[in-house]
C-alpha positions as CSV (number, residue, x, y, z in Angstrom):
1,X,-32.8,-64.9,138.7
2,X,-36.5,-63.9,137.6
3,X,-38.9,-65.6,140.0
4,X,-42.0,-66.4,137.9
5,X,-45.4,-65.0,139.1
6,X,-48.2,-66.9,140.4
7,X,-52.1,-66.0,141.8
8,X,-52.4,-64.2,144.7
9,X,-54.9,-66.1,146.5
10,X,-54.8,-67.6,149.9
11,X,-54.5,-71.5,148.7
12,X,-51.3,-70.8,146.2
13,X,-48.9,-68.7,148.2
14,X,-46.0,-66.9,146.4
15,X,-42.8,-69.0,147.1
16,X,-41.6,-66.0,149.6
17,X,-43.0,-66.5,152.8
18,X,-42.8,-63.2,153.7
19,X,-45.4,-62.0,150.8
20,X,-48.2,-63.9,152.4
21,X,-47.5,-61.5,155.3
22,X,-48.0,-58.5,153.2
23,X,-51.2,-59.6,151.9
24,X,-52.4,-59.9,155.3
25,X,-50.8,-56.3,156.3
26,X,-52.5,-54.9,153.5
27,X,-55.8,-56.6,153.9
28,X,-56.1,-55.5,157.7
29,X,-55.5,-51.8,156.8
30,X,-58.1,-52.1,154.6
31,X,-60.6,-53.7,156.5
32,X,-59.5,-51.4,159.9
33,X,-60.2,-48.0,157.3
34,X,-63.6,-49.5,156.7
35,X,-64.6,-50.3,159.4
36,X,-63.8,-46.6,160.5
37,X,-66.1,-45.1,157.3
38,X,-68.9,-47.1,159.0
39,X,-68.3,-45.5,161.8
40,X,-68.0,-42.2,160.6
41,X,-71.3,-43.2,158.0
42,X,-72.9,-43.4,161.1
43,X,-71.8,-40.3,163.8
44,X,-72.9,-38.2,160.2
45,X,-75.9,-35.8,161.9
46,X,-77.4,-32.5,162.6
47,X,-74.2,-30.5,162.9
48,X,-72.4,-32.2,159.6
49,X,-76.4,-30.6,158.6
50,X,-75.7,-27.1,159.8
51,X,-72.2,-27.5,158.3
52,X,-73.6,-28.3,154.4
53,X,-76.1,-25.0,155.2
54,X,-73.2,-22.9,156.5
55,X,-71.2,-23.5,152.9
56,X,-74.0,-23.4,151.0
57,X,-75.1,-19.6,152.3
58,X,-71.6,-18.5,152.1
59,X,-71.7,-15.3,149.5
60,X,-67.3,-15.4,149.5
61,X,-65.2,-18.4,149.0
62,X,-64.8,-21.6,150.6
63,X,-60.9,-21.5,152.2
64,X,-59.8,-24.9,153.6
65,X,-56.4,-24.9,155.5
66,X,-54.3,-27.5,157.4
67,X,-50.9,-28.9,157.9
68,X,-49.2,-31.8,157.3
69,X,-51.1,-34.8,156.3
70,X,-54.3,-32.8,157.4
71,X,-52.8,-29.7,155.1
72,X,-53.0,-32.6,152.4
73,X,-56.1,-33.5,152.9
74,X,-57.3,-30.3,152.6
75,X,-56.0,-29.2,149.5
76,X,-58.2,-32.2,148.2
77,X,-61.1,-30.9,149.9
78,X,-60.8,-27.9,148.4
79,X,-59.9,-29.1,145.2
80,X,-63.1,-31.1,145.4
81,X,-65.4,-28.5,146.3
82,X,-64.1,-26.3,142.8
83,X,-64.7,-28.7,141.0
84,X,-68.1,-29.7,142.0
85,X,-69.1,-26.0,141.5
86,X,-67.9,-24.4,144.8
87,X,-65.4,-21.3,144.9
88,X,-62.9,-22.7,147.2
89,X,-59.1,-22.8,147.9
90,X,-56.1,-24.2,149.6
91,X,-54.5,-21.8,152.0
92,X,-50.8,-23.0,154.2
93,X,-50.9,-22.0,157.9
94,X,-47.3,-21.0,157.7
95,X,-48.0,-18.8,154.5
96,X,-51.2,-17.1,156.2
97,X,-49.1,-16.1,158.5
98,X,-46.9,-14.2,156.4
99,X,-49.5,-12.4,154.5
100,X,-51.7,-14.8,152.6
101,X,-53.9,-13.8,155.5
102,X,-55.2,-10.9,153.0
103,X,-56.5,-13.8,150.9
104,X,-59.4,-14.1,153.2
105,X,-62.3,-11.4,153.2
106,X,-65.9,-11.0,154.8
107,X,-68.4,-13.2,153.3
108,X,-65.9,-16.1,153.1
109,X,-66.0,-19.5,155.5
110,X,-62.9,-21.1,156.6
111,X,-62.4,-24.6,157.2
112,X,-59.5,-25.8,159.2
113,X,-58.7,-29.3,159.7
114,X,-56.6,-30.7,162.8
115,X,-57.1,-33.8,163.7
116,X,-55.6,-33.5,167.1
117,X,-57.5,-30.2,167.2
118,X,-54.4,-28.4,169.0
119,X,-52.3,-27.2,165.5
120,X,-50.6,-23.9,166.6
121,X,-50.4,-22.9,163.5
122,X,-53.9,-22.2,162.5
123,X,-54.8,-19.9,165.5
124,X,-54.3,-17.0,163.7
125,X,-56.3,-18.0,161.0
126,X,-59.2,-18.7,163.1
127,X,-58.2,-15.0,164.9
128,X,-58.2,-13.2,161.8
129,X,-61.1,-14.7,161.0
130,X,-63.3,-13.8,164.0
131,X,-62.2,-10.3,163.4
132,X,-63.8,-10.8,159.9
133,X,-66.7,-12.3,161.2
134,X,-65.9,-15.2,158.9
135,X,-67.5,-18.3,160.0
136,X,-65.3,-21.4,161.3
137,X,-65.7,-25.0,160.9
138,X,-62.9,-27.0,162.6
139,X,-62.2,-31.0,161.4
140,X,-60.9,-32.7,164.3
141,X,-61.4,-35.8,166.1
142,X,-63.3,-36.2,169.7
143,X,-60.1,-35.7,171.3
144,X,-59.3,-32.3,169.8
145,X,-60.1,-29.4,172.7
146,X,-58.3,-26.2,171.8
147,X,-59.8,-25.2,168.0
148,X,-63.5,-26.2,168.5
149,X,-63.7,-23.9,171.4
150,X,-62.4,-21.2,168.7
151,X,-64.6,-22.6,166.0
152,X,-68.6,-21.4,164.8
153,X,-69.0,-25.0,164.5
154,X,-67.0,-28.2,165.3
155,X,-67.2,-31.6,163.0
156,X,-65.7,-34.2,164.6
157,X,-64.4,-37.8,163.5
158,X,-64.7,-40.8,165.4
159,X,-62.0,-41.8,167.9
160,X,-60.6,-44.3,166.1
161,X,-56.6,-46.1,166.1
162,X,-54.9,-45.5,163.3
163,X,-54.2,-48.1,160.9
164,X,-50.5,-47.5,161.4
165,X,-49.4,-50.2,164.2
166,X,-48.1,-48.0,166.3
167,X,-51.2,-46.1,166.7
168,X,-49.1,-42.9,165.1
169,X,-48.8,-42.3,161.6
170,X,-52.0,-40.5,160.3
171,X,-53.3,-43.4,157.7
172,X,-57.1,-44.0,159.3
173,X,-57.5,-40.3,160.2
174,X,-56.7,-38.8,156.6
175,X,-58.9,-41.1,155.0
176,X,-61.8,-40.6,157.3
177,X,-61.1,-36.5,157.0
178,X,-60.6,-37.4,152.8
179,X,-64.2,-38.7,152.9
180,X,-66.0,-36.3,155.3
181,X,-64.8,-33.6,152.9
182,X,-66.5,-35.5,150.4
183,X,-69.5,-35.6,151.9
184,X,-69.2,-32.0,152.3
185,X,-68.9,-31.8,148.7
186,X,-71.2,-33.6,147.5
187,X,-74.1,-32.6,149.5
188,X,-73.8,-29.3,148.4
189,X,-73.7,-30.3,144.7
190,X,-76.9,-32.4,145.1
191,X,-78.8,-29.7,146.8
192,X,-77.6,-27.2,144.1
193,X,-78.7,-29.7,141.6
194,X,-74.9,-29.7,139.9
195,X,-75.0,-31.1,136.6
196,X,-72.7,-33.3,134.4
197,X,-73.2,-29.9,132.2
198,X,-71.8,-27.5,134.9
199,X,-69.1,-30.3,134.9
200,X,-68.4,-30.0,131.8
201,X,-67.6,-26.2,131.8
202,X,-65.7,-26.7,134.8
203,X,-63.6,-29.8,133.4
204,X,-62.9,-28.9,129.7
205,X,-59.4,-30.6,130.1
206,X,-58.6,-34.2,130.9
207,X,-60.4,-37.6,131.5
208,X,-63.3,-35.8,133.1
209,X,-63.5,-33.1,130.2
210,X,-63.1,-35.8,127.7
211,X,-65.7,-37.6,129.0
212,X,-68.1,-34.8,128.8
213,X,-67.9,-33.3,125.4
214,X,-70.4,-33.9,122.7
215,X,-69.9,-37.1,120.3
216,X,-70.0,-33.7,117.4
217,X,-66.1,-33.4,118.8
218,X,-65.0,-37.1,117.9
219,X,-67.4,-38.5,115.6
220,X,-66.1,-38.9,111.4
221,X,-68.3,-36.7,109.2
222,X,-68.8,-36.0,105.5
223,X,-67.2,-38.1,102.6
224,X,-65.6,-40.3,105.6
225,X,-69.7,-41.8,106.6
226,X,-70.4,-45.1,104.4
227,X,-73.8,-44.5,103.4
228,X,-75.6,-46.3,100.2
229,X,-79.1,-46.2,99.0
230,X,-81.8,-48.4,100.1
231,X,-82.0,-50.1,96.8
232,X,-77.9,-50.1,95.9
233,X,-77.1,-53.4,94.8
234,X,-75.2,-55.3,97.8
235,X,-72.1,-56.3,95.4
236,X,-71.3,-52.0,96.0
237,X,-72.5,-52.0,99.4
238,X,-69.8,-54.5,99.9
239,X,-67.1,-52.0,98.0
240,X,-68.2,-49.1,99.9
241,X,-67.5,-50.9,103.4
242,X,-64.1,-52.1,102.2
243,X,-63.4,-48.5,100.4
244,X,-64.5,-46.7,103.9
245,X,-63.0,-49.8,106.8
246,X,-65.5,-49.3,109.3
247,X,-67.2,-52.2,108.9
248,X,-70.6,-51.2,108.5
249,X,-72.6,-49.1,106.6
250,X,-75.7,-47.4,106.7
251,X,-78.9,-47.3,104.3
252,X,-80.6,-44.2,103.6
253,X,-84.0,-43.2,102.0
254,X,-84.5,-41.1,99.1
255,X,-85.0,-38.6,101.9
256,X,-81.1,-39.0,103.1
257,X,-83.0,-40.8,106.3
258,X,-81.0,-43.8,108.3
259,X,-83.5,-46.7,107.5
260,X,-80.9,-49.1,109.1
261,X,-77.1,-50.6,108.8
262,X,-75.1,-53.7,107.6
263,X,-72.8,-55.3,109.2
264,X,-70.5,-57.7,108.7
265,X,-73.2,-60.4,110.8
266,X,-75.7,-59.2,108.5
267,X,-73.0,-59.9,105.5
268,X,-72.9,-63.6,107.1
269,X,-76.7,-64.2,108.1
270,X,-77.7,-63.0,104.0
271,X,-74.1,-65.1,102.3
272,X,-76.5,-67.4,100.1
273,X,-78.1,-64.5,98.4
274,X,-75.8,-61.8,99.2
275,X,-75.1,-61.1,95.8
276,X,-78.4,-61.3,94.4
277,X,-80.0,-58.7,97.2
278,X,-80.5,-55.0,97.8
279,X,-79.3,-53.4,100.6
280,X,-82.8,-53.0,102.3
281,X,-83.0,-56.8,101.6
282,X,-79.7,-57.1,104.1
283,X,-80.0,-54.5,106.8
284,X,-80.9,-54.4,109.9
285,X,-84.1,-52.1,110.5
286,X,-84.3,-49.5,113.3
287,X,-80.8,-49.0,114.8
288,X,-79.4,-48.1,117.8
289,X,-78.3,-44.7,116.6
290,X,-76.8,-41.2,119.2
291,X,-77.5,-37.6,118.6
292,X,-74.6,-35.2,118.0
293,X,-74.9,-33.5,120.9
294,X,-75.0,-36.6,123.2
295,X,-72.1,-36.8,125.5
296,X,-69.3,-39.3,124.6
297,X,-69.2,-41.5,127.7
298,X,-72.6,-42.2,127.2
299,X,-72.1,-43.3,123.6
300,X,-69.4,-45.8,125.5
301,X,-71.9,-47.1,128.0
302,X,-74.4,-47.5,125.1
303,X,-72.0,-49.2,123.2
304,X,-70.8,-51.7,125.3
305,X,-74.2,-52.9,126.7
306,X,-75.1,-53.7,122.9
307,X,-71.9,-54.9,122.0
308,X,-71.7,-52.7,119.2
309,X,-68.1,-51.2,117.8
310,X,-69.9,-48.2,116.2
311,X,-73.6,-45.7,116.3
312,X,-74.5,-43.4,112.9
313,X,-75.2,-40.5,114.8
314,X,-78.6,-38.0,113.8
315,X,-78.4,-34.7,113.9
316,X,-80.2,-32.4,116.7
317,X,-83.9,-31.7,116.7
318,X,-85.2,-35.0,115.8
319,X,-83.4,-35.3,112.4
320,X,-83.2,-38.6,110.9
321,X,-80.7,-37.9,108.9
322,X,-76.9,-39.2,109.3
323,X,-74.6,-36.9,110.2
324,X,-71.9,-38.7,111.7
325,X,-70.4,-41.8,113.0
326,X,-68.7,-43.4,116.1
327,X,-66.6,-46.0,116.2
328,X,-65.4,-47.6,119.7
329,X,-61.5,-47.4,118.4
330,X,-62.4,-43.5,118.4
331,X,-63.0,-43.5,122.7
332,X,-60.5,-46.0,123.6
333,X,-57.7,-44.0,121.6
334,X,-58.5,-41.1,123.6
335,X,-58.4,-43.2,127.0
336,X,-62.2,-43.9,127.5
């Protein structure tokens, strides 16, 4: 039998007695994580300092290696630091040491992540890298005592219990190692002065790239745009809007300038004398308008703080004249 849903809240428990336990469960791991990113917020200092300047004068790649859940971890790290304009990659201990150890060349830095700080398996790593002269920065947590005494340069985490009841399975630790390499990231990006730009030639594929590209890519153009003439008669202003579904239209000049839009409020605020009016007697002056080469999440923000379903777009250069438009069914069918 279906058991019907009700609020998760504390006053109206589900009917199962046992759920109200989850939502505790799942509240304290939360609550014990952040408590241990204050934590790590504040033991952040000189040598997570050095560590940002180390990367940032590295002339070869970034190479981040671990195992396990840190080996996780790290191939997010690195994944991060590609995208935010660093060359970096994900190299396995166990496939290092059978030959990926080529991979790594002077010039590069190597980050290796154990949180115990006594993973085996990235000694020769660290080896190969001090014949290299390749620099070392070890992610561990106090507790770790073999790598750092290997390493150019030890970050370490704040001893900490796992969120795992048991004190064992790596739930606090990962996330804390997850954010460091973060701050790693980002760092570097902001002293670079990383741009949504560079983002955008790094990310031409998915949310991210979609995001980023120009309104130019997604805005209707040509005989699709519902312009009429300042001094149209509204009775085919009206047939244009139908004719052309986006419910609005804008009003150009003798120029081929935007002088403003109708919309279907305008339609309502003018339905005494619609029929008897021009369309500069009906629209709205001065309006809030995008240039083709803005950036499509910004014509989203834009458009939801005026609470507007579509922006005539100018062209580039301070052109007044319509070249496109944007409605809001255009982003959300594309996942914005």
């Amino acid at each position: 039998m279906q058991q019907s849903l009700q609020t998760v809240d504390d006053s109206t428990p589900y009917q199962d007695p046992s759920f109200s336990q989850f939502i505790k469960h799942g509240r304290n791991v939360i609550l014990s994580e952040a408590t241990a990113m204050h934590h790590l917020a504040a033991s952040i200092g000189v040598d997570f300092a050095k560590a940002v300047s180390m990367l940032l004068e590295t002339r070869g790649r970034i190479i981040v290696s671990g195992i396990g859940k840190s080996g996780h971890v790290g191939r997010k790290i690195a994944a991060t630091l590609a995208s935010t304009g660093s060359s970096a990659f994900f190299i396995h201990p166990a496939e290092a040491a059978h030959g990926d150890l080529g991979m790594m060349m002077n010039g590069d830095i190597l980050i290796a992540i154990s949180f115990s700080g006594r993973t085996r398996e990235l000694l020769p790593m660290i080896s190969y890298a001090q014949t290299l002269q390749v620099p070392v920065i070890v992610i561990t947590s106090q507790k770790g005592d073999v790598l750092p005494k290997e390493a150019t340069l030890s970050l370490r985490l704040p001893e900490l219990k796992e969120a795992c009841p048991a004190n064992i399975a790596p739930t606090t630790s990962t996330t804390l190692t997850m954010a460091l390499g973060d701050a790693l990231a980002v760092s570097m990006m902001r002293h670079r002065g990383f741009s949504r730009d560079a983002f955008k030639l790094l990310h031409p594929g998915g949310q991210i790239g979609f995001r980023l590209q120009s309104i130019s890519r997604l805005m209707h153009e040509g005989a699709a745009l519902p312009l009429v003439h300042c001094k149209e008669p509204m009775r085919d202003v009206l047939v244009t809007m139908s004719r052309k579904s986006f419910g609005s239209a804008g009003v150009v000049n003798d120029e081929g300038e935007l002088m403003g839009v109708i919309t279907d409020g305008d339609l309502r605020r003018h339905a005494d004398h619609l029929m008897e009016s021009a369309a500069e007697d009906v629209m709205t002056s001065d309006p809030v308008t995008m240039r083709a080469d803005d950036m499509a999440e910004d014509a989203l923000i834009l458009m939801t703080e005026k609470r507007i379903t579509s922006l005539f777009i100018l062209g580039k250069n301070g052109a007044k004249q319509p070249v496109g438009l944007l409605h809001i069914h255009d982003l959300t069918r594309m996942g914005l």
